[in-house]
N, C-alpha and C positions, 0 to 999 in steps of 0.2 A: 509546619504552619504556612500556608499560603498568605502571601502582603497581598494587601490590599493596594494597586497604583491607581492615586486620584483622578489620572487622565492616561489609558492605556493605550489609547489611539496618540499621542504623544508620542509612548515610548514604544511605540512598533514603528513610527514612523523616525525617529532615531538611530532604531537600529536600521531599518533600510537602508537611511540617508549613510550610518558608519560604514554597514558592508560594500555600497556602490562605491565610497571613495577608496576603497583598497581595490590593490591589483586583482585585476579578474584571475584563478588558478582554477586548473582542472581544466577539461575538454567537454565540450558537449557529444552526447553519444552518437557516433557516426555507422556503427555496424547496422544501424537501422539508419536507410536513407536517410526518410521521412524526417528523424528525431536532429539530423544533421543540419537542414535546412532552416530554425528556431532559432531568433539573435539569442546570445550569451548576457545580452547585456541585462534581457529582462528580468525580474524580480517582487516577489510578491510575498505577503505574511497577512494571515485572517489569524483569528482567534473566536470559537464560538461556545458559550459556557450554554451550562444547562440550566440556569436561568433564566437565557434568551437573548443575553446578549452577542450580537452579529457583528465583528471591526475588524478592519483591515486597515493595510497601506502597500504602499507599491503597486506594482501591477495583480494584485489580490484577483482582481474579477475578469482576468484573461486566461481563456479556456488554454487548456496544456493536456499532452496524452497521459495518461493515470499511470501506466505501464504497471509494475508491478503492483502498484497498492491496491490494483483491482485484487490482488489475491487475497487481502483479507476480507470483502465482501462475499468474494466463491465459498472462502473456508465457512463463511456463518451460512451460506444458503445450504451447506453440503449437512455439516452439523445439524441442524435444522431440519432436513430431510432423511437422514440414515444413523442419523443418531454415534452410539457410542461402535457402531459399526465400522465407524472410519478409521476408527484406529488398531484396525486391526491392517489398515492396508498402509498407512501414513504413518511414520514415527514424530516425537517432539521434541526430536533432540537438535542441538545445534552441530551445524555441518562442519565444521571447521574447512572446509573445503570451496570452491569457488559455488555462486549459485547457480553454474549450469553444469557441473562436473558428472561426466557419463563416470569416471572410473569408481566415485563412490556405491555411483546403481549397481555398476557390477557388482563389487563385492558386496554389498548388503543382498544383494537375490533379487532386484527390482522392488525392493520396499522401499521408496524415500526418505531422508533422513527426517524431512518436518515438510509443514506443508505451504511455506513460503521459499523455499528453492523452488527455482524450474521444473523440477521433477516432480516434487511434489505438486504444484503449483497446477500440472498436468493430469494428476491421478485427480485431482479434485473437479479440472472440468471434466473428468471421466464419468464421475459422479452424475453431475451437472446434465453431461448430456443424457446420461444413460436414465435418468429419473424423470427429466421435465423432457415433453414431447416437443419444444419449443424452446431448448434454453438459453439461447440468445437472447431471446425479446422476454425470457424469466428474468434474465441475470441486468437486461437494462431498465426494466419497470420497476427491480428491485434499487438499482439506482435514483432512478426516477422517483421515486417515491421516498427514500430517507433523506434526499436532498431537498424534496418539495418543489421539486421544478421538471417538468414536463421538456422543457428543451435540452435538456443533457444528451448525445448522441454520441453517435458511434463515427469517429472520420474513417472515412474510407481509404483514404491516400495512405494514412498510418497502417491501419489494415492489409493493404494491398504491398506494401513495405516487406509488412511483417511473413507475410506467407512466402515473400520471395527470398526470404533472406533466415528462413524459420528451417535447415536444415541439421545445426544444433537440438531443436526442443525437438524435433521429429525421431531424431536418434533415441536421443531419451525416451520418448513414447514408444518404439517400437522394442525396445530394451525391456520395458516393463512390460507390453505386451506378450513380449516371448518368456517371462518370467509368471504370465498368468494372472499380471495385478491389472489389466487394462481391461473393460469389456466390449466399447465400443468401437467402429472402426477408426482408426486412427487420422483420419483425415477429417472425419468429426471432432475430434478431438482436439485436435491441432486450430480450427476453423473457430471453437467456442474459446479457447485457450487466447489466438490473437483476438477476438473480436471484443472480448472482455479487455483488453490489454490496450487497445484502443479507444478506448471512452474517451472520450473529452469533459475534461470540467476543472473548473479552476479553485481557487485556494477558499474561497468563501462555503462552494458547496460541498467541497471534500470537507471542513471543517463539521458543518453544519449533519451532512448525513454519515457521522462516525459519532455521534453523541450520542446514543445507546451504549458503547463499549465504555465510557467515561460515569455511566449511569446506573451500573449492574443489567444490562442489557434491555432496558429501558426507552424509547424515544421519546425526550421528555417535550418533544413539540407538540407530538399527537397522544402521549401517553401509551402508544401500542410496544406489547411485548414483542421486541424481533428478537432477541433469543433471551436462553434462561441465566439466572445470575451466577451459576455454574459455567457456561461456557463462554459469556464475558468475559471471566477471569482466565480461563482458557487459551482464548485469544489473544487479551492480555500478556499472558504467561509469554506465549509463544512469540508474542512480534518483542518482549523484555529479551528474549535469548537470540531469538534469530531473524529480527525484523530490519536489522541494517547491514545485512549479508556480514562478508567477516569483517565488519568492524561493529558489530554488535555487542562483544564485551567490553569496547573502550568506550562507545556511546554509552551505554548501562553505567558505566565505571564515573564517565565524564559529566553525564548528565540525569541520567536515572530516571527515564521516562518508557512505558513500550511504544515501539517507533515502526513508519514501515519508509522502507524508501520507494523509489521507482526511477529507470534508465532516463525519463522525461525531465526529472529532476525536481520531483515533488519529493517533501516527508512529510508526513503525519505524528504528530506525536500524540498522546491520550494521556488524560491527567485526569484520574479515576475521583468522582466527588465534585471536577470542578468544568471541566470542557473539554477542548479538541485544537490545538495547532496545527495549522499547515500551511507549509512553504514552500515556494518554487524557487529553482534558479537552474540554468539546464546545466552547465559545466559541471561536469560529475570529478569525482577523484578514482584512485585507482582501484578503489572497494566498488565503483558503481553507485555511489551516495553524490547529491550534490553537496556541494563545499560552502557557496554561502548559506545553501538551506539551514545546510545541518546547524551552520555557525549561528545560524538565527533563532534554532529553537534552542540551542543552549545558553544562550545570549537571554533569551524570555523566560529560560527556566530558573536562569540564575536569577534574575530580579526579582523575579517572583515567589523562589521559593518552592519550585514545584515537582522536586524528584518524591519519588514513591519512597525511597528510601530515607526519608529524614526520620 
């Protein structure tokens, strides 16, 4: 049963004000320049339900790079586009393994474990590029358009970061290439991979454009079906097992939400019926989750009432 709190903009702003006055723990991500140069101090929490309430506190409305949450947007445009197709190239299992590990590709044969690891993460812009003649400006119009806001872009400097320092995910790609799961050339691959990875947008509109997944795949702003209520749950399913790299079954255990993180130091949480959480904070821990994020949305889950599991 989700509680009803009188005044939630109160108590998001509580929690803010509690996690700023603890010690700052965790590092902000430094193997990406770009993600290095971001005060640690900053901090933000929105909340947006699907009956149109929009609230935040902190620094909510300061754009931040998405880093990996952009992959559960690719996953819905790939589904969407090739259908039950995809899983014959993508598995949906949890990795137990780090989320850039080339030794798991080995041994599975270039399959991916799921499609929120790096590898997977990969096959899916493979998808991506090999279907839309344009999937860059596919994959940011598709942003653009569930947030309802036109000015969400793509930073360059992040971008420009990520390609220099992208000789991990590159491995990965050409591993699965030589294994026959990749079709396009790999430098494509690699180019819609970081440029999705670099979005900017802050905790209001990440909130706002993942209310479909909270809705049976629904966008309850414009009422347009972006996917079916079959691969909602899907999705779902998948960021419940492997959305907070390996610390996805303590988050599950601890809080009981499906979650994604990203290196920038956002999480999204989804609470299926009611809305969309997401937080920033860039100091990551050694799973690659941010620390007071994470602390924030179980902090909101708990007042509220809001694991899937009750």
């Amino acid at each position: 049963m989700i509680k009803n709190i009188s005044n939630l903009q109160a108590k998001l702003q509580e929690l803010i004000i509690t996690q700023k006055n603890l010690p700052t723990q965790g590092h902000v991500a430094d193997y990406i320049p770009a993600l290095a140069e971001v005060s640690p101090k900053l901090m933000g929490i929105s909340v947006a339900t699907i009956d149109g309430n929009v609230i935040g506190a902190g620094d909510y409305q300061i754009p931040f790079s998405i880093q990996s949450i952009s992959k559960v947007f690719g996953l819905v445009m790939a589904m969407n586009r090739i259908g039950d197709d995809l899983w014959q190239r993508v598995n949906m299992e949890p990795s137990g393994q780090p989320f850039n590990s080339i030794i798991q590709l080995e041994w599975e044969k270039g399959i991916p474990r799921n499609p929120v690891i790096n590898a997977g993460a990969l096959l899916i812009s493979d998808v991506l590029t090999s279907r839309f003649s344009a999937s860059k400006l596919a994959f940011l119009s598709f942003m653009r358009s569930l947030a309802g806001d036109d000015n969400i872009y793509i930073d360059n400097h992040v971008y420009q970061s990520e390609l220099s320092h992208g000789s991990r995910n590159a491995a990965l790609a050409y591993l699965m290439k030589s294994f026959g799961n990749i079709d396009a050339e790999i430098p494509d691959v690699l180019s819609h991979y970081f440029t999705q990875c670099s979005i900017s947008m802050n905790c209001q509109q990440l909130a706002t454009s993942l209310l479909f997944l909270a809705n049976k795949g629904i966008d309850p702003k414009t009422q347009k079906v972006i996917c079916t209520p079959r691969d909602a749950h899907r999705v779902n399913a998948i960021l419940s097992t492997s959305g907070m790299y390996d610390q996805s079954g303590e988050f599950a255990f601890s809080v009981g939400l499906p979650a994604k993180s990203g290196v920038g130091g956002g999480v999204i949480a989804i609470v299926p019926g009611y809305g969309v959480i997401c937080t920033w904070s860039p100091p990551l821990n050694k799973f690659g989750n941010s620390v007071a994020g994470t602390k924030l949305v179980s902090g909101l889950a708990e007042e509220l009432g809001l694991s899937i599991y009750h």
